[in-house]
Wavefront OBJ file of the C-alpha trace (Angstrom):
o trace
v 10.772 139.284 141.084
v 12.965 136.207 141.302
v 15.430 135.530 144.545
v 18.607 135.713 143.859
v 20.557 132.597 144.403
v 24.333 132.835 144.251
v 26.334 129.992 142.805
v 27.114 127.147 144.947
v 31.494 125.550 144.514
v 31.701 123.103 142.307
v 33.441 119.508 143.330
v 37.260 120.460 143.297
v 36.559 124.168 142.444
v 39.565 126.749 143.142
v 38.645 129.866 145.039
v 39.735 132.491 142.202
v 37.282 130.330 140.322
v 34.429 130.594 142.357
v 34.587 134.332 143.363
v 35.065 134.998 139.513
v 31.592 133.417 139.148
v 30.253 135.011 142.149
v 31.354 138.324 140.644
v 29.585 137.564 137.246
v 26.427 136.558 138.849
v 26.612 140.055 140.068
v 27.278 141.065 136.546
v 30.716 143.337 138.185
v 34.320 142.175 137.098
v 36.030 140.360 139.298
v 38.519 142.669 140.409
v 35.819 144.868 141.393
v 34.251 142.000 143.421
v 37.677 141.239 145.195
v 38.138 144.743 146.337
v 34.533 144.795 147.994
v 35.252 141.388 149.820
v 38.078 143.124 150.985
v 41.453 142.649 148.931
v 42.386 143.689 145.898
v 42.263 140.668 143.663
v 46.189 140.371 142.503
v 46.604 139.193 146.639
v 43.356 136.976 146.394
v 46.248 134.073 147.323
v 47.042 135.312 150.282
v 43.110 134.429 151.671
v 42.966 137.327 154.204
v 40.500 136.592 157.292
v 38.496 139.532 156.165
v 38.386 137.854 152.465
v 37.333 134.450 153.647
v 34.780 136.115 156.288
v 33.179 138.320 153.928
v 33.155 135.396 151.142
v 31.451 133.421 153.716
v 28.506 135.587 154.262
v 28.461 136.781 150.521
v 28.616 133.709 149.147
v 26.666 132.346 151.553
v 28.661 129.245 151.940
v 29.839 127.803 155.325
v 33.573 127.286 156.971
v 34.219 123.853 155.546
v 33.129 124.660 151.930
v 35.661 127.994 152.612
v 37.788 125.882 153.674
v 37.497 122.920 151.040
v 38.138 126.081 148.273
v 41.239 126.870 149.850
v 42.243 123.542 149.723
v 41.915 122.749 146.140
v 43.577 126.184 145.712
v 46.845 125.673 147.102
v 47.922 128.186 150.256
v 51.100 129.504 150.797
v 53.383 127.308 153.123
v 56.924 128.715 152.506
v 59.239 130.975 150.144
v 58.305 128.464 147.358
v 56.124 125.968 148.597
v 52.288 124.947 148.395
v 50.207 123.536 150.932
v 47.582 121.986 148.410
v 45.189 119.104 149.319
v 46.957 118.126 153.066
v 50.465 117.992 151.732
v 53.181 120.346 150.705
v 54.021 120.785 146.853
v 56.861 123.183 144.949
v 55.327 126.517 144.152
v 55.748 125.523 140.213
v 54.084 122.326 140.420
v 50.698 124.113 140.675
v 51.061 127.809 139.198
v 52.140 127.695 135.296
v 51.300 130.184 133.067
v 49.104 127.743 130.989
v 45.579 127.160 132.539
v 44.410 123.428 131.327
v 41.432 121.741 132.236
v 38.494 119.328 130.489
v 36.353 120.964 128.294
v 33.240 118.484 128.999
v 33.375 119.285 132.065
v 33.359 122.843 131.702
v 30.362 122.278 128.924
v 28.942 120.121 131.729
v 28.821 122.911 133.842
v 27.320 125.517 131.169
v 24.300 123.173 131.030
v 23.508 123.081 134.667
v 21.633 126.312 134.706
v 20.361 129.073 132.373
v 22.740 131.763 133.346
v 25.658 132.939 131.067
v 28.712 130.250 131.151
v 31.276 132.911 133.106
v 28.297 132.426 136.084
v 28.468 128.339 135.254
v 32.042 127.323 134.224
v 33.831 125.910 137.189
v 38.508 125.778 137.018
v 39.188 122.356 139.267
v 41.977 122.358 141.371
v 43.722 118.985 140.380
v 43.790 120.846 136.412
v 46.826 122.812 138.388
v 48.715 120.065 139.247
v 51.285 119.810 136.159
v 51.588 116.051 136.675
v 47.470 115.925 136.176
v 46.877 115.111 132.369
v 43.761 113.671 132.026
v 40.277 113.845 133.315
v 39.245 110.599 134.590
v 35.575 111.130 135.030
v 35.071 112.135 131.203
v 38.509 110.460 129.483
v 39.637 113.305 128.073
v 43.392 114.966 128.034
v 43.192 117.966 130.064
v 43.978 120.962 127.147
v 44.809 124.400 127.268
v 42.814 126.784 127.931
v 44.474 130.148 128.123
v 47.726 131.722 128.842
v 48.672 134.378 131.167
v 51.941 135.375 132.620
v 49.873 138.096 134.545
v 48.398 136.449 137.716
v 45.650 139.193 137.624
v 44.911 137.993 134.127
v 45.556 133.712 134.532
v 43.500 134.127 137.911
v 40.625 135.957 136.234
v 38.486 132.852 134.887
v 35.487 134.552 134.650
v 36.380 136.684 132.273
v 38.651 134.075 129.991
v 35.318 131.928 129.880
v 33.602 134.699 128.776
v 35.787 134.866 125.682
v 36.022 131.032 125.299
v 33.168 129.845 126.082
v 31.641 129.654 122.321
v 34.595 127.616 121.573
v 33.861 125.355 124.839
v 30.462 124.450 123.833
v 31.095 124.367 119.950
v 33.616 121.170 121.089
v 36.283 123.197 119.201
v 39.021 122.479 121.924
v 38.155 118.471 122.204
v 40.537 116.265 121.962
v 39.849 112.010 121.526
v 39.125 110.174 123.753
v 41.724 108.305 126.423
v 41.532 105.389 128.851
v 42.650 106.262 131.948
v 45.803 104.151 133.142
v 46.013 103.283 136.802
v 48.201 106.180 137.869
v 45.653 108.630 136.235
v 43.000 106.713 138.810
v 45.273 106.592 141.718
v 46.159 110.305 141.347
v 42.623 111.414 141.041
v 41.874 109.154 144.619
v 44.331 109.969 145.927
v 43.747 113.844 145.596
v 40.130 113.581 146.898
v 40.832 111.472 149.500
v 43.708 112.545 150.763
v 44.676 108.896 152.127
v 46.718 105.892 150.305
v 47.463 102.654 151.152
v 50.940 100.384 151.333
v 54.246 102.325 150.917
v 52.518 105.010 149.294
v 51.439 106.229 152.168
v 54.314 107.610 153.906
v 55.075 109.606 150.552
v 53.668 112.765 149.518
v 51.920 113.235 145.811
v 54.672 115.354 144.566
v 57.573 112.827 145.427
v 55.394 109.635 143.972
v 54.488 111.639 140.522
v 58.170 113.179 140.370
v 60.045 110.060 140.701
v 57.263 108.629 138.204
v 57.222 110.676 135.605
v 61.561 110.347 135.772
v 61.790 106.903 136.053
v 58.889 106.978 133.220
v 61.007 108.750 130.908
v 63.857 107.048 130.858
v 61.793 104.055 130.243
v 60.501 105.467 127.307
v 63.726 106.796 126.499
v 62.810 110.434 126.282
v 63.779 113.787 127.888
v 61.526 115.113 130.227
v 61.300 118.534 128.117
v 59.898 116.315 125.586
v 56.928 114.692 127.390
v 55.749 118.319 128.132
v 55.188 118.395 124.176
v 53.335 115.300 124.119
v 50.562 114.246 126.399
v 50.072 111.539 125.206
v 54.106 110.197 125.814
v 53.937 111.899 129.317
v 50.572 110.544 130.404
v 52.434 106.880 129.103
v 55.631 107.899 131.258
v 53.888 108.591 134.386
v 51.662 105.264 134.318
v 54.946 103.492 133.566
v 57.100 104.698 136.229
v 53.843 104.778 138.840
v 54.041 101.021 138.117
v 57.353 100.230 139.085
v 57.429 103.111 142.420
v 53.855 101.283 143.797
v 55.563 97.727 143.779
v 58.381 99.556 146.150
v 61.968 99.864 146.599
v 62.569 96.287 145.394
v 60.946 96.678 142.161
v 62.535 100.407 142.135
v 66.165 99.346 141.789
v 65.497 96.309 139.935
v 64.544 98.652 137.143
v 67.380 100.801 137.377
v 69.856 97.495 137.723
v 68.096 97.106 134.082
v 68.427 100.278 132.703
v 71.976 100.127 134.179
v 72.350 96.601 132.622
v 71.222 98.500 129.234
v 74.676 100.989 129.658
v 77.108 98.502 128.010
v 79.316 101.540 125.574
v 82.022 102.409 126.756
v 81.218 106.285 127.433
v 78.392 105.536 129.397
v 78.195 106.695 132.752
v 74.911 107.147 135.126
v 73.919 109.832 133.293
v 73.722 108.510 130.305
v 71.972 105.241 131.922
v 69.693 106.930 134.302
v 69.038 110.278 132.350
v 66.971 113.449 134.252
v 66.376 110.664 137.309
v 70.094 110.741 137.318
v 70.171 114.581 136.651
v 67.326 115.943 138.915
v 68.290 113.480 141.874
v 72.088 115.006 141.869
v 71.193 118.482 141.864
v 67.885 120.431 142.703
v 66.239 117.333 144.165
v 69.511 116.772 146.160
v 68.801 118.512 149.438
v 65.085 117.720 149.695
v 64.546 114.634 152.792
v 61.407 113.536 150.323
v 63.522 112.211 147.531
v 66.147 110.455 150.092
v 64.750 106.681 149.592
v 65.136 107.344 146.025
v 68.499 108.904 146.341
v 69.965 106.216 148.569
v 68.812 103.467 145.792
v 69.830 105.292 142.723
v 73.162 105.975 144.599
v 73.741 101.993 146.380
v 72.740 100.824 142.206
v 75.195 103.482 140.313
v 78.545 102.181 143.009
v 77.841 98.474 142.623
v 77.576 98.938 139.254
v 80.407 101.173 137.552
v 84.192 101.546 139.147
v 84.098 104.562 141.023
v 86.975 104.521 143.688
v 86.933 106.108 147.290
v 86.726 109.448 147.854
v 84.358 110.364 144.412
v 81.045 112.256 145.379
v 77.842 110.577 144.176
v 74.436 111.746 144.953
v 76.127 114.038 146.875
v 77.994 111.519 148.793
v 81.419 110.899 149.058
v 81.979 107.014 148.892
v 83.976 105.664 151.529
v 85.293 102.676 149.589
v 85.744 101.322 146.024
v 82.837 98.492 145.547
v 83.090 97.558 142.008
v 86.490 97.310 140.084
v 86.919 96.932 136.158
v 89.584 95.708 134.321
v 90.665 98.905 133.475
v 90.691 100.078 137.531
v 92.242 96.810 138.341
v 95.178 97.567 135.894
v 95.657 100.775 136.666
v 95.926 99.757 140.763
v 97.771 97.083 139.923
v 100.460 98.652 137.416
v 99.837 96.464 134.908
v 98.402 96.092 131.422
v 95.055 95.623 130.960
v 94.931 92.795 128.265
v 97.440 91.002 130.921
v 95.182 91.689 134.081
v 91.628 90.642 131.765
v 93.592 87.636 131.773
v 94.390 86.895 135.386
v 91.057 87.501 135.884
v 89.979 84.988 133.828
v 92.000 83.033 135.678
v 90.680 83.948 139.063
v 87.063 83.749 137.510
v 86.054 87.331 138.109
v 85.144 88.349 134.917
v 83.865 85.666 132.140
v 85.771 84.601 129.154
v 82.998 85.569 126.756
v 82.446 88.648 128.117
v 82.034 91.597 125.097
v 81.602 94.624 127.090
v 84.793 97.031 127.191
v 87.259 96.802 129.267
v 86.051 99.656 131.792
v 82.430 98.121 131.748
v 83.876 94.068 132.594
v 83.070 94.662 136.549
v 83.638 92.617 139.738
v 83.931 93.076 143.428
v 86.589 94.766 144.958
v 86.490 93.289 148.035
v 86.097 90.251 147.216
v 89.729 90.102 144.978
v 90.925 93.029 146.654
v 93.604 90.277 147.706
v 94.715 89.222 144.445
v 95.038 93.109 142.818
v 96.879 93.646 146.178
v 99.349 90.940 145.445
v 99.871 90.867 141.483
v 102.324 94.202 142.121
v 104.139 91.943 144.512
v 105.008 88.899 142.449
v 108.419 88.003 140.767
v 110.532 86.122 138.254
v 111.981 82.559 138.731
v 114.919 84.490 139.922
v 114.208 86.497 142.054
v 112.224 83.431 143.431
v 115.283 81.577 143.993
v 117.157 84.276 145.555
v 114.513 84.999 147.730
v 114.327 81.400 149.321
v 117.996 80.639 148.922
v 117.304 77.567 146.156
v 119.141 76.199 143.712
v 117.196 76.393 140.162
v 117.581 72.381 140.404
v 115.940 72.278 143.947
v 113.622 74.909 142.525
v 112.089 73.138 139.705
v 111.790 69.789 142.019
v 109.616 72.002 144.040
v 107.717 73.109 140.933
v 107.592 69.679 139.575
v 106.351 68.139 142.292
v 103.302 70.247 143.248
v 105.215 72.179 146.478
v 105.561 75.028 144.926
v 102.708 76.325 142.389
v 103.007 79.830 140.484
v 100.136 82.109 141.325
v 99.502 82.494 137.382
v 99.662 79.371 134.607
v 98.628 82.667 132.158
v 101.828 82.637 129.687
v 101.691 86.147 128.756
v 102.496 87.347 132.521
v 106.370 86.764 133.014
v 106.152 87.279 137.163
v 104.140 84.582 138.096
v 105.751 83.719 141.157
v 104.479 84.897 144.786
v 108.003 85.033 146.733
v 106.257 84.697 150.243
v 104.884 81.112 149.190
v 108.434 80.196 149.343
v 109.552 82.262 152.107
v 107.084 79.975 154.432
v 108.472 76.947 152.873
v 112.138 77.964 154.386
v 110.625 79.082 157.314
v 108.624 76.295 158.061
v 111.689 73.759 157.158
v 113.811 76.157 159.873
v 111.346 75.773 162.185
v 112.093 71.736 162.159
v 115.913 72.326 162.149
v 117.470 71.274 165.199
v 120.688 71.096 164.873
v 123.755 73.163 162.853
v 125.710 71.241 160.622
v 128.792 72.138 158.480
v 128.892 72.089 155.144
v 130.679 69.137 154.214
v 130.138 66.614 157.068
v 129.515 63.288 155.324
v 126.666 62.106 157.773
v 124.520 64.705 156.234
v 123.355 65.718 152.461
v 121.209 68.333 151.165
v 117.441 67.236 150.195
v 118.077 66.936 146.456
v 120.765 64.788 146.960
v 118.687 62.705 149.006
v 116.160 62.615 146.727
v 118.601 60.932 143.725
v 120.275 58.992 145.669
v 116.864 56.646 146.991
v 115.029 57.645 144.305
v 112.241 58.880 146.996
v 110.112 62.113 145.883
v 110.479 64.983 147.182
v 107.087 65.248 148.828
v 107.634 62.293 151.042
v 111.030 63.040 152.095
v 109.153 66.411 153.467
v 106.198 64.705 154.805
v 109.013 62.523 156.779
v 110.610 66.144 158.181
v 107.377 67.231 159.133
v 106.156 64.218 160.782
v 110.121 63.965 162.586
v 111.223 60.610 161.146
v 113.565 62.000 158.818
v 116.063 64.546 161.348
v 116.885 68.309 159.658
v 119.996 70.514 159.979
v 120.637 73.815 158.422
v 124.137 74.491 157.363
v 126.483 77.270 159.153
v 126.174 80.605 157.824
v 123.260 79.609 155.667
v 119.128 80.740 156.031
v 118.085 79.812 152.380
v 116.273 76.043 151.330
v 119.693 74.811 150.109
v 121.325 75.251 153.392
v 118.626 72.552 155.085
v 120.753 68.703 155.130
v 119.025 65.740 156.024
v 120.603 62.810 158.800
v 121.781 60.140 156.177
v 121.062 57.333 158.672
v 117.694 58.656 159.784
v 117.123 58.958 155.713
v 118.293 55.302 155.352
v 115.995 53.777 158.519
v 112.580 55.711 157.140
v 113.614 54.213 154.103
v 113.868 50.415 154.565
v 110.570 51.128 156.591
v 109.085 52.290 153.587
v 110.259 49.467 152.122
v 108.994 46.936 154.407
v 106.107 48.811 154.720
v 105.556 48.303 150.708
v 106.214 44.537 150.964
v 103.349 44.461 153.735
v 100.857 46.631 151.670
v 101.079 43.692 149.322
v 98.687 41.834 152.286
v 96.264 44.630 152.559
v 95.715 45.007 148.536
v 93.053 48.233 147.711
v 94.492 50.537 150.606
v 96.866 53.637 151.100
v 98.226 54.991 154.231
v 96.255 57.742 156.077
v 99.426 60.043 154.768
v 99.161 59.110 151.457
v 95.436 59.514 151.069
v 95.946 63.245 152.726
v 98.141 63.764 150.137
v 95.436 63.234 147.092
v 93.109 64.904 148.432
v 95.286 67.766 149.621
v 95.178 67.562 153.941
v 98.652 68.886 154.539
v 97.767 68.991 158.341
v 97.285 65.449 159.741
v 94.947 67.140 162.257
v 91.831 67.489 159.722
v 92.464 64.100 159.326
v 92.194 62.767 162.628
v 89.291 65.159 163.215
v 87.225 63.656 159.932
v 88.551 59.985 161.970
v 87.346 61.301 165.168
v 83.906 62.384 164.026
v 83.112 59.203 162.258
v 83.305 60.837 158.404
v 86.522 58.904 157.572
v 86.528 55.089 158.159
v 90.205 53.874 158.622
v 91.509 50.352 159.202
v 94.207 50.319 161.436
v 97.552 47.631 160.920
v 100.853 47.547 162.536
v 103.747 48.627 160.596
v 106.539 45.679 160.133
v 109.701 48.222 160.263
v 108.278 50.071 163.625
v 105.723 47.409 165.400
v 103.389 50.299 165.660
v 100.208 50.521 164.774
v 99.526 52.964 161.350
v 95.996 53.836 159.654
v 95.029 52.868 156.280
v 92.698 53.789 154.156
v 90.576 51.500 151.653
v 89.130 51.984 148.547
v 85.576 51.744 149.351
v 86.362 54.093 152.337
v 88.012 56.904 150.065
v 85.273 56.465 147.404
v 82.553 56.905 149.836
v 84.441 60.141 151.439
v 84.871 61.848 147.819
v 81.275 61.033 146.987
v 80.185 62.978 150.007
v 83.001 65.636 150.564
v 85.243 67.846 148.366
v 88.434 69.860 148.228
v 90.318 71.722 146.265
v 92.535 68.847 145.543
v 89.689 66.586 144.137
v 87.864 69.282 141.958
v 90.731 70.568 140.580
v 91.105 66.903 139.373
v 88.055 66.302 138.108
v 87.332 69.490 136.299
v 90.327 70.268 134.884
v 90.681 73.627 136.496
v 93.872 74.793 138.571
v 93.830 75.604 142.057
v 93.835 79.380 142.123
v 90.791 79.220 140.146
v 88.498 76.323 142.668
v 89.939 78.667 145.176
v 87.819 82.554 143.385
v 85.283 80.012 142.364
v 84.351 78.634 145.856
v 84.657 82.330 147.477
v 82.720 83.986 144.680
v 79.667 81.413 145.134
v 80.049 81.736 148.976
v 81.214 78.052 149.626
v 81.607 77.634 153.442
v 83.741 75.227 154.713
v 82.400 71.876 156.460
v 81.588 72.704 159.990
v 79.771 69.941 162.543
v 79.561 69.982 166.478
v 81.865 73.159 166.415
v 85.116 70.882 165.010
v 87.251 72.418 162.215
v 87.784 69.631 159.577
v 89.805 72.419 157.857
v 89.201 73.183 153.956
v 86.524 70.640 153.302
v 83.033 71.358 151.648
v 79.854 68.871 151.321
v 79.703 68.118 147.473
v 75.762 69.035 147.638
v 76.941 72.449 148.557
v 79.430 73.414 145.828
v 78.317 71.042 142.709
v 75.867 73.275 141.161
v 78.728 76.087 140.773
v 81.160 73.881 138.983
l 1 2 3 4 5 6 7 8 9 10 11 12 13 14 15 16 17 18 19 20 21 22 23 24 25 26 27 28 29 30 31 32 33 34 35 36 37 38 39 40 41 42 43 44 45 46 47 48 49 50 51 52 53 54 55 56 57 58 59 60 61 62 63 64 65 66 67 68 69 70 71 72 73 74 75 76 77 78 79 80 81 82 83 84 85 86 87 88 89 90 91 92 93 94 95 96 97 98 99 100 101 102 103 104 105 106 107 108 109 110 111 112 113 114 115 116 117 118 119 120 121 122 123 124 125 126 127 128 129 130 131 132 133 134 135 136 137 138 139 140 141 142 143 144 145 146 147 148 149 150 151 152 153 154 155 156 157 158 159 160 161 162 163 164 165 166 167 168 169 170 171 172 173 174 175 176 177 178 179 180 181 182 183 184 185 186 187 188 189 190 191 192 193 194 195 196 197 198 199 200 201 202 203 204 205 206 207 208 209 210 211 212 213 214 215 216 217 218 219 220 221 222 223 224 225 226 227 228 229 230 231 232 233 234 235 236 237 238 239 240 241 242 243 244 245 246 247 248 249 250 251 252 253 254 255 256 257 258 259 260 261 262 263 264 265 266 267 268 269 270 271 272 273 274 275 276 277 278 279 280 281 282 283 284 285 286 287 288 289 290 291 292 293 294 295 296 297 298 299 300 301 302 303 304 305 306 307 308 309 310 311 312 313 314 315 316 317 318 319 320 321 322 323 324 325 326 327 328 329 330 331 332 333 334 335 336 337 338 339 340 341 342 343 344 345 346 347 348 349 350 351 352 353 354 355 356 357 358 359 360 361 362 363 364 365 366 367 368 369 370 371 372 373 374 375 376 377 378 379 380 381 382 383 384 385 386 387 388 389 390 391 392 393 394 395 396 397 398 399 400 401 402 403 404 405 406 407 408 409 410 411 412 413 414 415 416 417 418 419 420 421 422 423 424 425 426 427 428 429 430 431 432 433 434 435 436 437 438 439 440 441 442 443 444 445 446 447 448 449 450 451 452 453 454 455 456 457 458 459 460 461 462 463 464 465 466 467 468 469 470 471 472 473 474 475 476 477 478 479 480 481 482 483 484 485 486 487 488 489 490 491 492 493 494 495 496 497 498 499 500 501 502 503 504 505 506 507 508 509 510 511 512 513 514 515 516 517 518 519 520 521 522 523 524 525 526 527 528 529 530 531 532 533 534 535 536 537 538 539 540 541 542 543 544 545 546 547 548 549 550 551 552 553 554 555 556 557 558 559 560 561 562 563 564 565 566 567 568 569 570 571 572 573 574 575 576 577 578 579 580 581 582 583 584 585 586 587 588 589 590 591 592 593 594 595 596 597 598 599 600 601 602 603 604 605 606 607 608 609 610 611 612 613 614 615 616 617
């Protein structure tokens, strides 16, 4: 009579699975079997000591292959939770209704002995795993098998093979063949030996395939629901997505800045760009510490990407400050229309002339033009820009006309173009050179209009002259505003026949311009840059004595100025060259991150190296 020799677990084998067979190689049902290892079979799960003891010595396996059973079965490790291969999984990513698995390996089995196929036919733990579709070994979608709502009755293999076993081995069930992709191949590794490499390995299986298969779909286009349809589209979404998470977080957001790129109507929001990522990430995958990398990406991509101001909850986040404006924000912050603000920003060069998005898709950076949004509720009319600095509109327009005074805007549409404070610190900085109170109609002194008719001087040098304290200010009694500020007529009339004399002697130094003068073109208001750029050797001056004053005065020559532009630039010089007006250089050089020429800790004020701020113009 022949010794009886009970099966022995297949590679991957579930424990339901194997004491199913053990029961049919006793030719009793499985339930039957359960209760005489010691629990009835609907808490088989549960793996009582006395179960796993008494399966031990009945089965006459040892502790490791007890324990290897276990671990391809999935234990309990919380209310819903799984502790399945090493790491923890959701309850309902390993129990489903549907039983799948590879029906050449299961004929595989059947052919291994002469004994009926419910002794032979071996369920594989990794077939649980919903994100499992095929069977690398034999290239072959895993398929369904059976269906059971009934754990009794989904647990009970042994007696489902018994029933489909014909089928099995007639190749009825067989699907064609399919190549394996690489996250078919890293899932099946990674399952067996429980160790990665990279990133990878700090995440668990369920977070890696999750993220996958979501980030997969959306790639594809589809709804998750749908890929449970199809194995072939979800076995294509889950290699997809696997090949974007592996490369890391870099790679990660670089695909969502696409898909986010891909969001151009004007209805779409992240849920429309991001789909069930979006959807799954915001609500039951919220609270769970696994996802959190992904969260924090998804969440840092969707607010530098659409408007969203401060205070709106994303990923469940509030966010502490607006990052990205659109016209449409801007406008509405600013209190003004939004085919008037798309054109300031033109202007400004936050958003491109050729742009064809809608209006609440053209995006920029809040911060970075927080200061014109800020400022466009403040500005005013020519008139109230006159009243504010006490001008004339004669004295007014000379300031205009001569470059003092420059609207914020040259947009015609917007009929406040005029910041008030830029003439506020005119007056103020006039007052601030005042030194004496004069009355209104004292002959020796004239207001600085008059003064400019009567020598035909412009108005910019007769200011240079107050600033530099040739030319001697007053400010009229019981005035504050620009036309209360009188020149001294006979300081007026000395600076001037210097000037002259100072003309006649230029006529001796032919190709030159005084150190003033060349500030002036290039825009150096302060005479300090100047003499720092002198002092540090990046200016080259020639210095003369002036005929009116016998003292000595700086020039500048053309070879001198030609080789300072060819090295340095400022806002003066490319506004002249490219055609552009100030207020745009200005939002052009802070948008590309210009910084300002710095050497041996000096401030040469607002200069830049030309090799640093070329390419963006």
């Amino acid at each position: 009579m022949p010794v009886y020799a009970p099966p022995v677990p297949a590679p991957r084998e579930t424990l339901p699975s194997f004491v199913g067979r053990l029961a049919a190689s006793h030719h009793v049902s499985t339930h039957d079997y359960a209760v005489d290892l010691g629990t009835p079979f609907k808490f088989i799960l549960d793996f009582s000591d006395r179960l796993l003891e008494n399966l031990e010595r009945w089965g006459k396996i040892d502790q490791e292959a007890i324990e290897e059973l276990v671990s391809w079965t999935g234990r309990k490790a919380g209310e819903v939770q799984l502790r399945f291969r090493g790491e923890i999984y959701g309850s309902r990513s390993l129990r489903n209704p549907i039983v799948r698995g590879c029906p050449i390996c299961l004929r595989e089995d059947a052919g291994s002995a002469d004994a009926p196929a419910a002794q032979l036919m071996a369920l594989r733990g990794d077939w649980q795993y919903r994100d499992c579709v095929i069977c690398v070994r034999h290239r072959h979608f895993l398929v369904p098998l059976w269906e059971a709502n009934r754990v009794t009755e989904r647990l009970d293999s042994a007696a489902q093979f018994a029933a489909l076993a014909p089928r099995i081995l007639a190749g009825e069930i067989d699907v064609p063949d399919v190549a394996p992709t690489e996250y078919d191949v890293w899932l099946s590794q990674r399952l067996e030996s429980q160790e990665d490499s990279g990133h990878l390995a700090t995440q668990n299986v369920e977070t890696i395939t999750t993220i996958s298969r979501l980030l997969g779909a959306r790639m594809l286009g589809s709804a998750v629901a749908d890929l449970r349809q199809d194995a072939r589209k979800l076995a294509k979404a889950l290699n997809e997505g696997f090949l974007i998470v592996r490369e890391g977080p870099s790679a990660f957001r670089a695909r969502l800045d696409d898909l986010a790129t891909r969001a151009r109507g004007a209805l779409d929001e992240p849920r429309k760009a991001f789909g069930d990522l979006y959807v799954r990430l915001s609500t039951d995958l919220l609270t769970k510490p696994e996802f959190q990398p992904y969260r924090t990406i998804l969440r840092d991509c969707i607010i530098q990407t659409w408007p969203l101001a401060a205070g709106e909850v994303v990923l469940g986040e509030p966010l502490d400050r607006r990052r990205i404006h659109s016209v449409w924000t801007a406008a509405a912050e600013a209190n003004i229309k939004a085919d008037k603000m798309e054109a300031l920003l033109i202007e400004a060069g936050a958003v491109a002339a050729d742009d064809d998005r809608p209006r609440n898709k053209k995006t920029f950076s809040a911060d970075r033009y927080a200061d014109l949004i800020a400022e466009i509720p403040q500005r005013v009319s020519k008139t109230a820009m006159l009243e504010a600095m006490g001008a004339t509109r004669n004295e007014f327009d000379a300031l205009v006309n001569e470059g003092v005074l420059n609207p914020r805007t040259r947009v015609p549409e917007i009929r406040l173009p005029w910041c008030a404070q830029d003439g506020l610190d005119l007056v103020a900085d006039l007052a601030a050179r005042a030194d004496v109170s004069v009355s209104e109609d004292d002959p020796e002194w004239e207001t600085i209009q008059k003064t400019c008719g009567t020598h035909l001087i412009s108005l910019r040098d007769i200011l240079e002259a107050i600033r530099s304290g040739v030319v001697r200010l007053g400010l009229t009694n019981g005035m504050t505003g620009y036309h209360g500020f009188r020149v001294r007529k006979e300081t007026i009339a000395a600076w001037h026949a210097g000037r002259a004399a100072q003309i006649a002697d230029n006529r001796g130094i032919p190709g030159t311009v005084s150190l003033a003068e060349f500030g002036r073109s290039v825009g150096f208001r302060d005479k300090k840059h100047l003499d720092a750029l002198i002092g540090a050797g990046f200016l080259e001056v020639i210095e003369v004595t002036n005929p009116s004053t016998g003292r000595p005065q700086l020039r500048v020559g053309r070879e001198a100025a030609a080789k300072f532009r060819a090295r340095f630039v400022t806002v003066n010089i490319l506004a002249a060259e490219t055609g552009q007006n100030s207020n745009y250089i200005r939002s052009l050089l802070s948008r590309v991150g210009a910084t300002a020429f710095r050497e041996g800790g000096f401030d040469f004020g607002q200069v830049w190296l030309r090799r640093d701020v070329d390419l963006a113009f």
